[in-house]
C-alpha positions in Angstrom: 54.9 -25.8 -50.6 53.3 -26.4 -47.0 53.6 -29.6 -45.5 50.4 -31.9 -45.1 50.2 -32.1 -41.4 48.6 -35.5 -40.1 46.2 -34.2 -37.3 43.5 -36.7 -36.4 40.6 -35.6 -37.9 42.8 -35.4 -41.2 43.8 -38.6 -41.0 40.5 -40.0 -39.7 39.0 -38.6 -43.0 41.1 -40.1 -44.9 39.9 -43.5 -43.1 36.1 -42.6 -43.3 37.4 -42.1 -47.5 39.2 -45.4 -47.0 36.3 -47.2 -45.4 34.0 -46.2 -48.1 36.5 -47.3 -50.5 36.7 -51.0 -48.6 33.3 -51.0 -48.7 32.6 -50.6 -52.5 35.0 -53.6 -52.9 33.1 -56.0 -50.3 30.0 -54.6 -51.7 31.3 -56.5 -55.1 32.4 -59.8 -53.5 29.5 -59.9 -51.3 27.0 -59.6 -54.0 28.7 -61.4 -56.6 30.0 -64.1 -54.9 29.0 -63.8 -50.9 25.3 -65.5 -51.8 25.6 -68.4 -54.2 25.5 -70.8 -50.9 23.8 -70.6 -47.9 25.8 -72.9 -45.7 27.5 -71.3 -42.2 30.5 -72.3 -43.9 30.4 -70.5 -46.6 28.9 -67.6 -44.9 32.5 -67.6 -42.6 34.7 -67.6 -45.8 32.7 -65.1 -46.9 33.0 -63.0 -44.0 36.8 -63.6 -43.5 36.7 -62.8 -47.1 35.5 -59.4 -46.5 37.8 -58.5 -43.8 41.0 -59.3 -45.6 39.5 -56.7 -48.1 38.3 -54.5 -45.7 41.4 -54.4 -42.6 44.5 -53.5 -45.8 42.6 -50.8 -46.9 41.4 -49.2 -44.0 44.9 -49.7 -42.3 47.0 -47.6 -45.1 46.3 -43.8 -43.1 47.4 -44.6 -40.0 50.3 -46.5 -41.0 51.3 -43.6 -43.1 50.8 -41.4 -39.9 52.7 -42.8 -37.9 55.1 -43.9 -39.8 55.7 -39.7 -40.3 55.1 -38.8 -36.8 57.9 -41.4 -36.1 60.5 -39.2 -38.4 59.4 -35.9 -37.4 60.0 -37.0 -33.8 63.4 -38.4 -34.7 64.3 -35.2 -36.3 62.7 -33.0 -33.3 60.2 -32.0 -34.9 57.2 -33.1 -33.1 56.5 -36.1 -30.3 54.6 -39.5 -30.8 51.3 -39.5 -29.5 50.8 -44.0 -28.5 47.2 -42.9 -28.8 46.7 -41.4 -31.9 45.9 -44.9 -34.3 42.9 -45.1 -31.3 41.8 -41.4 -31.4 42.0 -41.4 -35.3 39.8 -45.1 -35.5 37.4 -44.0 -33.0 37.0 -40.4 -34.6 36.6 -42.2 -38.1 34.0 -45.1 -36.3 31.5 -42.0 -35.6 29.1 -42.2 -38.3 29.1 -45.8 -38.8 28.6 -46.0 -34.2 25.5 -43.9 -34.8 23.4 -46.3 -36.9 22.8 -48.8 -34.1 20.6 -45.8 -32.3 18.0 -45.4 -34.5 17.2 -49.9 -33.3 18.1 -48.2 -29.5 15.0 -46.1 -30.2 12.8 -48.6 -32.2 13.6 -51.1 -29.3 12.5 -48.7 -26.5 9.1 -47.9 -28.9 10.5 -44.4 -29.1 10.5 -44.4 -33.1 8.1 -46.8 -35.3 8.9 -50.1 -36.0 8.5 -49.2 -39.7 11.8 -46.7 -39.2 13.2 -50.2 -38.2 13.2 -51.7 -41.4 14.9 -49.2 -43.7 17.1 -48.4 -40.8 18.0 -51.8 -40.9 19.1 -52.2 -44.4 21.2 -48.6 -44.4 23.2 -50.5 -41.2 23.5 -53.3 -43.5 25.1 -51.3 -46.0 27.0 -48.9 -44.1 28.7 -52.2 -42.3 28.7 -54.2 -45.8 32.6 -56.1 -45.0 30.6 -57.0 -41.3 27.3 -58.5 -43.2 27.5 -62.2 -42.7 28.2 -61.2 -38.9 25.3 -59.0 -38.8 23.0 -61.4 -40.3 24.0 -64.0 -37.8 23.0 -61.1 -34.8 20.2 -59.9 -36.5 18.1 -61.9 -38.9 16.9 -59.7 -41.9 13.4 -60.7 -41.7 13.0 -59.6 -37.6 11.9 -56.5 -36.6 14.2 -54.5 -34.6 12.0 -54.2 -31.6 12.2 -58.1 -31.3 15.8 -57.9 -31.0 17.5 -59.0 -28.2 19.8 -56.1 -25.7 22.4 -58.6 -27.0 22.1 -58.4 -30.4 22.0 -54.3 -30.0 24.9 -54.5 -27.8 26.7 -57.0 -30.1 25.9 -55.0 -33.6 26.9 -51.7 -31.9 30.4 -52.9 -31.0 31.1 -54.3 -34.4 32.6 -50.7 -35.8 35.0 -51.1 -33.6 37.1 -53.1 -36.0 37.8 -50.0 -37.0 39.7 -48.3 -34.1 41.1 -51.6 -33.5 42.9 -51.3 -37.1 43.4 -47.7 -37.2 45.6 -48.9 -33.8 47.3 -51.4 -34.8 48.6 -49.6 -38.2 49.4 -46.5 -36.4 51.7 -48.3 -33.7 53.2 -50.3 -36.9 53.8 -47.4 -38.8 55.7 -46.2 -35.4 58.1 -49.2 -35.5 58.4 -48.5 -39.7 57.2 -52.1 -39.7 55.2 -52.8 -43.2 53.4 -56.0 -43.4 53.2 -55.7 -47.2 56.9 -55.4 -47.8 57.5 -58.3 -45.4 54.8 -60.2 -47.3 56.9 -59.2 -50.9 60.0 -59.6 -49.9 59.5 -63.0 -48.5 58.1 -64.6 -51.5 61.5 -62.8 -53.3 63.7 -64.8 -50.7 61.8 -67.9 -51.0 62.3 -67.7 -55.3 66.1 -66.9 -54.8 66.6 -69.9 -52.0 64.7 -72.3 -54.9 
């Protein structure tokens, strides 16, 4: 049997599966949970909330990658690439990058404002663990030419949180370190010592 080989667009799909995934589950909390108060406070747990769903989830490929890369180089059989967490999170970032165009467009009165409003809501969706963020940027109500160059600028860097993980787990999986086992076996020490 041939070996799965961990090339970055394989592994970025797999993130783009996993992202979905993390989004289904925010989806849940957000819209069971996410809008019984409307205080900022609540609206920051909520959104903290969503990223401690979202960051485990999306982190599990590239750990996995590099935790393989970091045995096949061991063994000779391949090198370790520093960048690959970053090329995997910003190939798997592509299709949630592109949304924040179409407001580009509605912004410079290239497409109708009326694109703006169902464009607004499939952003919404498509960033559903960044929600409570997005709101804050960019009320629901506003029309996306009203929007400030800030806001744009601001909404359009928020899929970078998934690079930034994609990173972070790749030069992890490098080290073999695994936050969940440390997190396990901790609470195992702590019951023996007690």
């Amino acid at each position: 049997m041939k070996k799965q080989k961990y090339t970055v667009p394989r592994v970025a799909l797999s993130t783009i599966g996993s992202v979905l995934i993390a989004m289904i589950f925010c989806g849940i909390v957000t819209f069971s949970i996410g809008m019984i108060f409307k205080s900022t406070l609540w609206k920051i747990v909520m959104q903290l909330l969503n990223l401690l769903i979202f960051v485990p989830i999306v982190y599990s490929p590239s750990w996995y990658c590099g935790d393989r890369d970091s045995n096949s180089a061991a063994f000779g059989h391949g090198q370790i690439d520093p960048l690959k967490g970053l090329k995997i999170g910003l190939f798997a970032m592509i299709p949630f990058a592109l949304m924040p165009v179409v407001l580009v467009l509605i912004k410079l009165a290239i497409l109708p404002g009326d694109v703006g409003v169902l464009a607004g809501s499939i952003f919404r969706i498509l960033n559903i663990h960044m929600l409570f963020t997005i709101n804050a940027l960019l009320e629901p109500g506003i029309a996306p030419e009203q929007m400030s160059w800030l806001s744009i600028v601001a909404i359009w860097l928020l899929p970078l949180v998934i690079p930034a993980v994609t990173s972070f787990a790749y030069h992890l999986g490098i080290k073999h370190i695994s936050i969940s086992d440390k997190i396990i076996f901790v609470k195992k020490d702590q019951k023996k010592k007690h």
